[in-house]
C-alpha positions in Angstrom: -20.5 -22.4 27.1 -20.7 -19.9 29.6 -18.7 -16.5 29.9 -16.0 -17.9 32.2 -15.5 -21.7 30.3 -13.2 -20.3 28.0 -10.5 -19.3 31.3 -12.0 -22.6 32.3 -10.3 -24.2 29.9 -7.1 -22.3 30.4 -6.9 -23.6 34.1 -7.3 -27.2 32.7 -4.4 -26.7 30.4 -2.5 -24.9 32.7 -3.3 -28.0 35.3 -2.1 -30.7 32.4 0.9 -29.1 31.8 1.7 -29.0 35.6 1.0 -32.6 35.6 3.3 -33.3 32.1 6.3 -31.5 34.0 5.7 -33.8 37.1 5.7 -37.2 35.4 7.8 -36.5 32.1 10.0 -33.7 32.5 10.9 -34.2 36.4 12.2 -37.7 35.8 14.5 -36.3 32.3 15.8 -33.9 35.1 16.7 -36.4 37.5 18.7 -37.9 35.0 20.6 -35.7 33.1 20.8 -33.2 36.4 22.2 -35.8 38.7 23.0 -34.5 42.1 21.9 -30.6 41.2 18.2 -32.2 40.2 17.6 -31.7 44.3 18.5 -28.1 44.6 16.2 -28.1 40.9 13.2 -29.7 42.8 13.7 -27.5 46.0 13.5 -24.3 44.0 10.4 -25.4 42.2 8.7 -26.6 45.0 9.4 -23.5 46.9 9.1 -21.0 44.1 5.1 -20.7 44.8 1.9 -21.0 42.9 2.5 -17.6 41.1 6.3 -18.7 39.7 4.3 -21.9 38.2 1.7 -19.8 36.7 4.2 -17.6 35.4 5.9 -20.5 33.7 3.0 -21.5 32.2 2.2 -18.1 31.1 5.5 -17.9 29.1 5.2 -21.2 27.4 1.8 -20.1 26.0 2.9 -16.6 25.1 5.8 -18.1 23.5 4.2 -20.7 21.6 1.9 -17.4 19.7 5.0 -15.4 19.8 7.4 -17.9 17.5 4.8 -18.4 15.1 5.9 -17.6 11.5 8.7 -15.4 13.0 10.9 -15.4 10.1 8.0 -15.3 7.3 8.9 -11.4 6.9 11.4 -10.1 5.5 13.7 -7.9 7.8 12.7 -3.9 7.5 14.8 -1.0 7.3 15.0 -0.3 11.3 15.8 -3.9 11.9 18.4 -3.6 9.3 20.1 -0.9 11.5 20.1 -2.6 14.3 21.9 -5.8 12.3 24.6 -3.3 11.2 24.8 -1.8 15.0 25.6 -5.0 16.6 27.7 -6.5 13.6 29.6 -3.2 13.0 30.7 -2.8 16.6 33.1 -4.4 19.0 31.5 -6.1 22.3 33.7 -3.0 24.1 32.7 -0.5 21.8 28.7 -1.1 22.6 29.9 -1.6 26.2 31.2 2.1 26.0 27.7 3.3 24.8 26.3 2.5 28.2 27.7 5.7 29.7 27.0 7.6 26.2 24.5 10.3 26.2 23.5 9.5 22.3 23.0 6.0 22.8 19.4 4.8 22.7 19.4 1.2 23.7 22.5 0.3 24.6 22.1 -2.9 26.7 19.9 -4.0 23.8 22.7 -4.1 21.7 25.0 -5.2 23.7 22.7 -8.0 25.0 22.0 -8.5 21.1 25.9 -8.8 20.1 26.3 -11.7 22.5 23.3 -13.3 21.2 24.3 -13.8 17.6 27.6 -14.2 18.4 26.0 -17.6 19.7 23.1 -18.4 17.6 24.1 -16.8 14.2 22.1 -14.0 12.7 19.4 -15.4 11.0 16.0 -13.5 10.8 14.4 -15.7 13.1 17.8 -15.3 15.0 18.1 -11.8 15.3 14.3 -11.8 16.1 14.5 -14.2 19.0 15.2 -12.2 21.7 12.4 -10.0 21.0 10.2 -13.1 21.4 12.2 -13.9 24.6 11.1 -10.5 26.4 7.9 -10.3 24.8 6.5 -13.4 26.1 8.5 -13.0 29.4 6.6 -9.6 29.8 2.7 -11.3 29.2 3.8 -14.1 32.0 5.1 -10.8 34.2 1.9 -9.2 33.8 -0.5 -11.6 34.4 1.1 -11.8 38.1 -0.8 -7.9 38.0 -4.0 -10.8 39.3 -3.6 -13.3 41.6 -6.5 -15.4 40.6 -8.7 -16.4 38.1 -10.5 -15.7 35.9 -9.2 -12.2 35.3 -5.2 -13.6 35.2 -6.2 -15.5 32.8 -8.0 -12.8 30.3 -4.9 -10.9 30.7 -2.7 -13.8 29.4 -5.0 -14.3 26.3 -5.3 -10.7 25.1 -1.2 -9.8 25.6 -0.7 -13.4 23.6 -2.6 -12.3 20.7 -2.5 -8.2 21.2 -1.2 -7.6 17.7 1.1 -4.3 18.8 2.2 -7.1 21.6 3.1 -9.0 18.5 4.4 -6.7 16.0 7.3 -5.6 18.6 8.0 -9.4 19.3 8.9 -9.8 15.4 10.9 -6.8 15.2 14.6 -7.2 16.0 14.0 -3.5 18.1 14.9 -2.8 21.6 10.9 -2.1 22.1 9.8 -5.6 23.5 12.3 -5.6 26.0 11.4 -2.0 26.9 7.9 -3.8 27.0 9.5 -6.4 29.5 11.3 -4.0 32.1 7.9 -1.9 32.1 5.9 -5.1 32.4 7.7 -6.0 35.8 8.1 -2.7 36.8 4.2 -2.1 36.9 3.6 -5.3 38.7 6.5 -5.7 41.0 6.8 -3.8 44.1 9.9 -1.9 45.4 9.8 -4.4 48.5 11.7 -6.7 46.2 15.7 -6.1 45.3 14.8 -7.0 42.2 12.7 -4.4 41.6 15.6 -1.8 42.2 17.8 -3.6 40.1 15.5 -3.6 37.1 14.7 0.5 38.3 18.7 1.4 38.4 19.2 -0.4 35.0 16.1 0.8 32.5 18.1 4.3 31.3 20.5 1.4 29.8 17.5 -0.3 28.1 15.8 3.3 26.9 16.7 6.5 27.7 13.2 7.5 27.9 13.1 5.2 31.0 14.2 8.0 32.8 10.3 9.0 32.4 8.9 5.9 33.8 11.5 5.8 36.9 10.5 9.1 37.7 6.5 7.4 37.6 7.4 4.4 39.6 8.5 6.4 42.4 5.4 8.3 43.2 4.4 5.0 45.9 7.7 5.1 47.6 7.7 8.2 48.1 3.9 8.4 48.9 4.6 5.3 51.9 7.8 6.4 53.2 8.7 9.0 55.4 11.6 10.9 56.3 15.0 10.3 54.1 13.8 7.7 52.6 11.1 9.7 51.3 13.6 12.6 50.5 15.9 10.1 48.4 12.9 8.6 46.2 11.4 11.8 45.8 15.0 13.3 44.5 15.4 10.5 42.2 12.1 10.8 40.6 12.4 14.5 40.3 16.0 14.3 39.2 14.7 11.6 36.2 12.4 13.2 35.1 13.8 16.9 34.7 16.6 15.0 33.0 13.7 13.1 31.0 12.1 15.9 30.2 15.4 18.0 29.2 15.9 15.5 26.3 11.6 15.3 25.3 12.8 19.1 24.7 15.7 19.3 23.1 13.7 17.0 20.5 11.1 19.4 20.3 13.9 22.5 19.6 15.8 20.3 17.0 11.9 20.2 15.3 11.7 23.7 15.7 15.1 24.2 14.4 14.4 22.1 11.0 11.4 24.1 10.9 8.7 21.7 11.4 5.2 22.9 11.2 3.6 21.9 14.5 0.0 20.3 13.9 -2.8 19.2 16.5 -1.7 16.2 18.5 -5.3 14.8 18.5 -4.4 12.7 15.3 -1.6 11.0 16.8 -3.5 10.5 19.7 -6.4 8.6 18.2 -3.6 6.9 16.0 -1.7 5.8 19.3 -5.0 4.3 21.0 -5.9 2.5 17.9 -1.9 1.5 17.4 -2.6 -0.4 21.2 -5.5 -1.8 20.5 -5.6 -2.7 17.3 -2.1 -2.1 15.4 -3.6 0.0 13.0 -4.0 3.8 12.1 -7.6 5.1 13.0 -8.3 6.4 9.6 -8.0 2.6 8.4 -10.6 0.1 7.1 -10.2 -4.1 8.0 -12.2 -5.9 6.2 -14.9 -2.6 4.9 -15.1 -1.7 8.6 -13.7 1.6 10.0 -11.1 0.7 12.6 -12.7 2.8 15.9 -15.5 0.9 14.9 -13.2 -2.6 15.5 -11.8 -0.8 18.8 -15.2 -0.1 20.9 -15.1 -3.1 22.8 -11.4 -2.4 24.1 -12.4 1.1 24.3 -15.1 0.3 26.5 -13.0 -2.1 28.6 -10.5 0.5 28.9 -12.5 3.3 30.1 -14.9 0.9 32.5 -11.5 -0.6 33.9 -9.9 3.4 34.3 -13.0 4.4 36.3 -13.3 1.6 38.6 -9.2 2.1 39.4 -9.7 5.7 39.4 -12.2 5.0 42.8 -9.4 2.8 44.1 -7.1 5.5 43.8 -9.9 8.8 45.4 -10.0 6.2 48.6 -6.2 6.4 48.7 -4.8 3.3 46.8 -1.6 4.4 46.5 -0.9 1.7 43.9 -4.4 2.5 41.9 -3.7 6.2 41.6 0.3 5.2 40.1 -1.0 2.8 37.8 -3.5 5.6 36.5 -0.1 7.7 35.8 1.7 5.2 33.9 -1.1 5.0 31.5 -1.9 8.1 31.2 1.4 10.8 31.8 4.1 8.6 29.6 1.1 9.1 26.7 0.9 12.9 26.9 4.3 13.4 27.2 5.4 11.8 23.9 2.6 13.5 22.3 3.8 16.9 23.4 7.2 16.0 21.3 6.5 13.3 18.5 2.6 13.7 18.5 2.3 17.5 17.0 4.7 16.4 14.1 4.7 14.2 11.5 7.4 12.1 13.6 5.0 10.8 15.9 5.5 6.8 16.9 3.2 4.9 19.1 6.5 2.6 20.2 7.5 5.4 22.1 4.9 5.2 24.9 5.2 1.7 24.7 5.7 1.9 28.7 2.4 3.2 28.7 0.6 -0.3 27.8 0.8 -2.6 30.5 -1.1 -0.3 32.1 -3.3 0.4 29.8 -3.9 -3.8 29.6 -4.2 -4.2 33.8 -7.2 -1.2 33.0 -8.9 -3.3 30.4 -8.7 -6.6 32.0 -10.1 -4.2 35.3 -12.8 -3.6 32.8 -13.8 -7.4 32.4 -15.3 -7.5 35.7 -18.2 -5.0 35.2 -21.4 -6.6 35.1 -25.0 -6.2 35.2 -27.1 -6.8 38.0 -31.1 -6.9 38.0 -31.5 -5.7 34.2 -34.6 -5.8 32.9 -34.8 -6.0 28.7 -38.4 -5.5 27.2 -40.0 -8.3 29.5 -36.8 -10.6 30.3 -35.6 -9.8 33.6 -31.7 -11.1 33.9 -30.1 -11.3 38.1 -26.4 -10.8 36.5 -24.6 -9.8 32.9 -21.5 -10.3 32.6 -21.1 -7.6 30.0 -17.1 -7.0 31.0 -16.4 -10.8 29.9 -18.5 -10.5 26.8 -16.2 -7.5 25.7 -13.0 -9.5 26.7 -14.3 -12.2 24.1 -14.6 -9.6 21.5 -11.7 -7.9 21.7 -9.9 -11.4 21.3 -12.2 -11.8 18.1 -10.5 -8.6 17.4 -7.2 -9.6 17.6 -7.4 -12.5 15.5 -9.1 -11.0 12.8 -5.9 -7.7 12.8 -3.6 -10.8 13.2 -5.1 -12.8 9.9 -6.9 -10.2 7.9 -5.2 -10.5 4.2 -3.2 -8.8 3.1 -2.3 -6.9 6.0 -2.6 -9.3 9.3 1.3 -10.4 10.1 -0.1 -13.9 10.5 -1.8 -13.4 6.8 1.6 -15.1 4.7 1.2 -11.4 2.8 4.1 -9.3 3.7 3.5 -7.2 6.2 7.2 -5.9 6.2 9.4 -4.4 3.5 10.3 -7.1 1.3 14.0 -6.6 0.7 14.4 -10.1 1.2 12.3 -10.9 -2.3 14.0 -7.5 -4.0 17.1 -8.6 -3.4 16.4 -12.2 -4.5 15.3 -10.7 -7.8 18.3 -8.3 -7.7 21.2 -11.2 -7.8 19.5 -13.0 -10.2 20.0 -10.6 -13.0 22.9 -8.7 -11.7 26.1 -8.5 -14.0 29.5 -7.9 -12.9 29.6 -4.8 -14.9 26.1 -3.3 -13.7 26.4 -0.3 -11.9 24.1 -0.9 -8.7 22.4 2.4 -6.8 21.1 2.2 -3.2 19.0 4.8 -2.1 18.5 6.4 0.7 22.1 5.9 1.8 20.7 4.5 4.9 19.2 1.3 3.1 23.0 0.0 2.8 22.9 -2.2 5.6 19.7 -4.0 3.9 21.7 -4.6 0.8 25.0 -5.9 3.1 22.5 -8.3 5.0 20.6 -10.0 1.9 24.1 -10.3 0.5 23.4 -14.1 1.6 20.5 -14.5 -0.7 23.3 -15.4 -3.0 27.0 -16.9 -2.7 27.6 -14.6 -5.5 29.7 -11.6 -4.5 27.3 -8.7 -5.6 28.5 -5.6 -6.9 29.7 -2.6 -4.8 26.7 -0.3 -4.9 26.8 3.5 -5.1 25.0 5.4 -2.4 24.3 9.4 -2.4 24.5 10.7 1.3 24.6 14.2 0.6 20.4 13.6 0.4 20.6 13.2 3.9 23.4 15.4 5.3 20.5 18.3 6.0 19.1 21.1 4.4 21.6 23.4 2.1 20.0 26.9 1.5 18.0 29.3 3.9 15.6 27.5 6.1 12.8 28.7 3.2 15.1 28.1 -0.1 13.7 24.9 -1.6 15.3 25.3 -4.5 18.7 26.1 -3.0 18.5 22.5 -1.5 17.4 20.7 -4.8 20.1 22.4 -6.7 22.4 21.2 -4.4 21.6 17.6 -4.5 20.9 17.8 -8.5 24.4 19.1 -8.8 26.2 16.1 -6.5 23.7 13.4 -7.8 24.5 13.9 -11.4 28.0 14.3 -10.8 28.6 11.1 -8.6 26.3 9.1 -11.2 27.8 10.1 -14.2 31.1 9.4 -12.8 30.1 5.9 -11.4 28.7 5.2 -15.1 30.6 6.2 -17.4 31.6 3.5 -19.8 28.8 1.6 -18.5 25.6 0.1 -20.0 23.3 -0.9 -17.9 22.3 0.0 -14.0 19.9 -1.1 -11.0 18.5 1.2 -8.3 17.4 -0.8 -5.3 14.8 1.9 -3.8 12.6 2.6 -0.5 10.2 4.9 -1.3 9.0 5.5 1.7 12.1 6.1 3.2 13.6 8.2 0.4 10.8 10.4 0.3 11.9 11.9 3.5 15.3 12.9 2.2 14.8 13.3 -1.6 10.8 14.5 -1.1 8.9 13.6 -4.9 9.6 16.3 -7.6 5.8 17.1 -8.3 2.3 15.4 -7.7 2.5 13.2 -10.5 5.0 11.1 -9.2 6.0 9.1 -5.7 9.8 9.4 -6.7 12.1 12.2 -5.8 15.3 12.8 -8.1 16.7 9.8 -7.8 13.9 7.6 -8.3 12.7 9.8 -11.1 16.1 9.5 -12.9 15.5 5.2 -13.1 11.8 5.2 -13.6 11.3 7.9 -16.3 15.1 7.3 -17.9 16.4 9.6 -20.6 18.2 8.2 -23.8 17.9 4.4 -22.1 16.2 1.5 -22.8 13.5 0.8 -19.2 14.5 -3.0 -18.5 11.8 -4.0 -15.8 12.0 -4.4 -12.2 9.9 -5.4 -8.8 7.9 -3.3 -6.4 7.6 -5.7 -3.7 5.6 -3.7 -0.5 7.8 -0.8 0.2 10.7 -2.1 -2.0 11.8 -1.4 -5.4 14.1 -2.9 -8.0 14.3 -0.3 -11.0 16.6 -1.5 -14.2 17.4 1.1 -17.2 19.9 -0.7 -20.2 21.9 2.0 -22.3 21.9 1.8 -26.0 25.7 2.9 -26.1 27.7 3.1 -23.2 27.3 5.8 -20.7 28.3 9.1 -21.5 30.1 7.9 -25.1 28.7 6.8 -28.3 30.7 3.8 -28.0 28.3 0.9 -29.0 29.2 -2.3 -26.6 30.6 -5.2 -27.9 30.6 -8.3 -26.9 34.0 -10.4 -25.5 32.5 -13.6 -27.9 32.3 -13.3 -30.7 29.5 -15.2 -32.3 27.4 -14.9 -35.2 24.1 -16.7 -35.7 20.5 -15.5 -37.9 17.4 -17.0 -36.7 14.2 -17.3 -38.5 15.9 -14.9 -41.3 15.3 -12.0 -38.5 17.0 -11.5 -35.7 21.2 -11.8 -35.6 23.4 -12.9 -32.8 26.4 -10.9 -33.1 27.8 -12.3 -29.7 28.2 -13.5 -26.4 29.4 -12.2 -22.9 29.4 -15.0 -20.0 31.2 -13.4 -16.9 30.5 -15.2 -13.0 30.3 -12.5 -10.8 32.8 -14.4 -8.2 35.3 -16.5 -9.6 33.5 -19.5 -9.9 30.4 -20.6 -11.3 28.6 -22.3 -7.8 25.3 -24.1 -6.6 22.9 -21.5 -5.8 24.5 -18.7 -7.7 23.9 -17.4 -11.1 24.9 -17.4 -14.7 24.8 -13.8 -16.1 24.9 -13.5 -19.7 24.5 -11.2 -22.0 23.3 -11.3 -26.0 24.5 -8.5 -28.7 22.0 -8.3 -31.1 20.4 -6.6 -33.9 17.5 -7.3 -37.0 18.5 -8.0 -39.9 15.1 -7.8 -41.0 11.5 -6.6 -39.7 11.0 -9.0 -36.5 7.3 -10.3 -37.9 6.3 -10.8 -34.2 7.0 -9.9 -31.0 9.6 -12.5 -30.1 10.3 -14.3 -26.8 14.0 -15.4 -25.7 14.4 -18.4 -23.9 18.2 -19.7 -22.7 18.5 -22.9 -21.3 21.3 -25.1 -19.2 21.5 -28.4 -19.7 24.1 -31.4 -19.6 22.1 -33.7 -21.3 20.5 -31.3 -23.9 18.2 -33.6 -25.1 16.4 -34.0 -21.6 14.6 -31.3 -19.7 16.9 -27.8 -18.8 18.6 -27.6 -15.2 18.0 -24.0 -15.5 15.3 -21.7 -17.3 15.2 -18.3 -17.9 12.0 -17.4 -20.5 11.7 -13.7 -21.3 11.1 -10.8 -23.7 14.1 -8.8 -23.8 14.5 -6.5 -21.0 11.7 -8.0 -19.6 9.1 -6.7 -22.2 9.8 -3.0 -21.1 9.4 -0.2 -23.3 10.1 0.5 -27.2 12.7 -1.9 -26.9 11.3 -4.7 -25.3 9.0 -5.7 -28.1 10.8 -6.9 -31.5 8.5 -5.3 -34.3 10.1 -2.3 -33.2 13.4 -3.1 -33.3 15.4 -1.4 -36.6 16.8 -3.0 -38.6 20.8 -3.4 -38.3 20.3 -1.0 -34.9 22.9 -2.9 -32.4 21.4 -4.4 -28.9 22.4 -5.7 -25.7 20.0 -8.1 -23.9 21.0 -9.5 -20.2 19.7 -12.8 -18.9 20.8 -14.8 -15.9 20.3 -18.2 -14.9 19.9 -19.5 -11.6 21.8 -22.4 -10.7 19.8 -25.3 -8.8 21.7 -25.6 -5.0 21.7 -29.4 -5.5 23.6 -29.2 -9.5 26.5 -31.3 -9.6 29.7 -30.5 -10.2 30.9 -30.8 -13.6 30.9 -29.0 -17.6 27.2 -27.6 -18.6 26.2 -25.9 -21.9 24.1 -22.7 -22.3 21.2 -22.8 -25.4 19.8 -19.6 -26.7 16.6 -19.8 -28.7 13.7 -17.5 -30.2 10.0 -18.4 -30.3 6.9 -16.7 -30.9 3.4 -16.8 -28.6 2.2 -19.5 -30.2 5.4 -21.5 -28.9 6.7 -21.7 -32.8 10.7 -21.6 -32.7 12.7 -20.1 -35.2 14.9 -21.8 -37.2 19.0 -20.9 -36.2 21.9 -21.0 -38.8 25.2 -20.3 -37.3 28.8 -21.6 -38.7 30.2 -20.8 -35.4 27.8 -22.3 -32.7 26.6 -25.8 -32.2 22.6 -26.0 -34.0 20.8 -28.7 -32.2 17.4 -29.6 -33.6 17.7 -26.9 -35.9 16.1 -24.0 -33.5 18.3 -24.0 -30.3 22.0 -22.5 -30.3 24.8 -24.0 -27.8 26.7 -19.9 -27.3 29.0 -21.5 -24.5 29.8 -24.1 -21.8 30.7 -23.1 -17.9 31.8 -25.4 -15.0 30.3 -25.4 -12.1 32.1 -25.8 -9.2 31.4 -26.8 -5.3 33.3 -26.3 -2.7 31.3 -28.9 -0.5 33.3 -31.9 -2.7 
């Protein structure tokens, strides 16, 4: 195979497909069409060579872009933009089109109509994403009319992984990616050019920037008015562009930021193009620049050999050479100097930055002579194009961190949450922090047709800094003051509570108390809790489910007592004192849980370390419907291990079971047993429960009802 088969192939493809649409899909037209099939046909016929390609394009873009789109969970941003559109009216977010704090506004107003058709399902509220992202490869492969270069293009945006990345994030960034995409190719001899000009402040407001770019070759091949008008419009944008890039840089300055070398975030931007990764990162024991020198080489070959186009007075060479590099150095002068810095923001920056490298596959070679082999021609342009492919698949399936890997990639609040409702209690007080995270908890809701508990949030963490601009502990006062207040209020009475926690994100608001620890006050209240019993949890990739049980009830020395009474001894050790069996809706349904909780104590020294095992079942005597196999409180701390349980010292122990979605209808019982490591069960006496076998307790019976009968 030679260094051009592998485009080769592409053209064949591309030709099959051509021919599949002519003898498959035209005839399905004609039929379900009918008379509009002609005016169909006519517009295909006459749309050119390039609109075919560009169909093509998009098909094959698309087909990498869908790929395990919903296998993440949503993140935090995405979460925001769920409760943006959800939140909002269609003529509220209409509104935010003229407003000088909206962002993205035709984003979410585009996004609003969207699920109001399709639902908002991950893959849903991802979908458009796709939509632009693969519209804006097809768009920029047009950048070449022929092969093979058209085709390199098409195969390193269809697998870039920052190309990617945006395409599964429900974020106005891929269709920033698209209006740039057209832009950089299109020329302002088209109306539709304008149009897409006039409307990208509505897309980003930092589109002003890039409007003020894409007029440099107007104004450059006009003369007279015309030339005065362009030249107004692009000065205009980007004074106004640059006004905001400031007043981001004062607010910084305000809030005291210390200002820091840009170079970092510069070397983390190129890397974040080419590679979706920081530079300071290893894949696979290799330092990334070392993964990037083949794009890098690309890039700058491709930049030089425009940069000539543009000295002999390409007026198209020398703008293109603008948009990848001005949009770059402008961000950096605001977000790159701080710790704030984001490559997505000179997203408009990479389509340029692709047109250099596939610019960059045609250097070659000629007449080289290597020890005593002489070569005429090496195509040493093509040769990088196949590794920086290479390169893209391996960022794209490393483990543990490629987003086509099946590891999560993405803050798992979808598997937190999952955890969450299936050992939440209707009593449990529930803790979201930061306050922010709320609309991550309103959106995995669905994980569950439970209704989950109203959760208690702490806002003043994020409602800025309290104290002189230098009083550190002025600010933590303040928040220790409001946190304890709000939580013991929310507690009290209580005796047990969840904290569903992004560390990450928290750490900006609630910064970590000392070095030895990630968490800042709140987190350090839940993961190092005073006069509680710890009762497990999940730390799921930038998630965390925390649990802390309370011997007596919050803020009293009132010991809880169960609603059932029900005594029972087994193995001579361990009492059952009673029962409480609470649905967190009103009925018990497929899919949901069965939260119960266990009041017990020793009556004796536990001998072993005991396991707790609760059952559901209809027919007891054949396999459970429902398991739920544990320590108590998960095997966490002190209390969590029997032996050292005291003897007549009263506990409460939460389970839950998770109802199968396909149970049917109808009366279940719940069995309680004890059993040792070695599977041994220990023998139950009760006068009040049903004994079956001898070691298993029936503590209650629930029906389970579906609203689908």
């Amino acid at each position: 195979m030679n260094d051009t088969d592998i485009v080769l192939k592409l053209e064949q493809l591309y030709r099959a497909l051509m021919l599949i649409l002519k003898n498959r899909l035209v005839p399905l037209l004609r039929r379900l069409l009918g008379r509009w099939y002609t005016t169909v046909a006519d517009w295909w016929v006459g749309s050119g060579e390039q609109w075919r390609w560009f169909v093509f394009a998009f098909l094959l873009a698309l087909f990498t872009h869908v790929w395990h789109l919903d296998t993440q969970s949503l993140w935090l941003d995405e979460g925001a933009t769920w409760a943006e559109v959800t939140d909002k009216s269609f003529a509220q977010l209409a509104a935010e089109l003229l407003s000088p704090n909206a962002a993205y506004p035709l984003y979410h107003l585009m996004l609003k109509g969207w699920i109001t058709l399709f639902g908002d399902s991950e893959a849903m509220l991802r979908m458009p994403s796709v939509l632009f992202s693969a519209a804006a490869v097809a768009f920029l492969t047009l950048a070449f009319p022929r092969q093979p270069h058209r085709g390199f293009l098409l195969l390193l945006m269809s697998t870039a992984p920052a190309v990617l990345w945006h395409a599964h994030d429900a974020k106005v960034y891929s269709m920033l990616l698209f209006w740039a995409c057209a832009l950089t190719v299109g020329r302002p001899t088209k109306r539709w050019w304008w149009i897409m000009l006039l409307t990208l402040p509505f897309v980003h407001r930092l589109g002003l920037l890039m409007i003020a770019m894409l007029l440099i070759v107007p104004v450059m091949q006009n003369r007279g008015r015309k030339r005065q008008v362009y030249a107004g419009i692009s000065i205009a944008s980007g004074v106004i562009a640059l006004f905001g890039i400031g007043m981001s840089i004062r607010a910084k300055t305000i809030l005291s930021i210390p200002w820091q070398s840009p170079i970092p975030s510069f070397v983390d931007l190129v890397s974040r193009f080419l590679f979706d990764r920081r530079w300071s990162e290893q894949v696979v024991g290799v330092p990334v620049w070392l993964w990037i020198v083949p794009a890098l080489v690309l890039l700058i070959t491709g930049g030089i050999s425009v940069y000539q186009q543009a000295k002999n007075g390409h007026a198209t060479s020398f703008q293109l050479l603008v948009l990848a590099i001005l949009p770059v150095l402008v961000i950096l002068a605001s977000y790159g100097a701080t710790p704030f810095f984001d490559a997505r923001y000179a997203l408009m920056s990479l389509p340029a930055w692709m047109i250099l490298i596939t610019h960059g596959s045609m250097r070659s070679l000629q007449n080289l002579t290597v020890w005593r082999w002489k070569f005429r021609m090496i195509r040493i342009g093509r040769f990088g194009v196949v590794l920086m492919l290479g390169m893209n698949l391996i960022s794209l399936f490393e483990p543990v961190r490629g987003l086509y890997s099946g590891a999560p990639v993405k803050e798992e609040w979808r598997t937190v949450m999952t955890e969450f409702a299936s050992r939440v209690t209707k009593n449990d007080v529930v803790v979201v922090h930061p306050a922010y995270a709320m609309p991550m908890y309103r959106y995995y809701r669905r994980v569950t047709p439970d209704p989950l508990p109203r959760p208690l949030t702490f806002p003043h963490f994020s409602d800025g800094f309290r104290g002189t601009s230098s009083d550190s502990t002025a600010q933590r006062e303040y928040q220790r003051r409001l946190f304890e207040a709000e939580f013991n209020q929310a507690t009290m009475g209580k005796q047990r509570a969840f904290l569903i926690l992004a560390p990450d994100h928290a750490a900006t608001i609630d910064p970590a108390l000392d070095a030895g620890t990630p968490y800042g006050r709140v987190g350090t209240f839940f993961a190092f809790p005073q006069r509680s019993w710890p009762c497990g949890g999940v730390n799921q990739f930038g998630v965390a489910l925390m649990c802390q049980s309370f011997p007596t009830k919050y803020a009293t020395s009132n010991i809880p007592q169960p609603e059932k009474p029900l005594e029972a001894v087994f193995g001579e050790q361990i009492k059952l004192r009673g029962i409480t069996i609470k649905p967190l809706g009103v009925f018990y349904t497929p899919g949901g849980s069965v939260p119960i909780e266990l009041y017990m104590q020793a009556v004796a020294d536990p001998k072993r370390d005991y396991r707790i095992f609760v059952h559901l079942c209809q027919l007891c005597n054949e396999p459970p419907l429902a398991v739920n196999d544990a320590p108590p409180f998960e095997g966490h701390g002190d209390a969590g291990r029997m032996t050292t349980w005291k003897i007549d010292d009263p506990l409460h122990v939460e389970y839950s079971l998770v109802l199968p979605k396909d149970i049917a209808a109808g009366n279940y019982a719940i069995i309680v047993g004890i059993y040792d490591n070695d599977g041994q069960r220990l023998p139950v006496v009760s006068t009040q429960g049903g004994v079956l076998g001898g070691d298993r307790l029936i503590v209650a019976t629930i029906r389970v009802t579906r609203t689908d009968e």
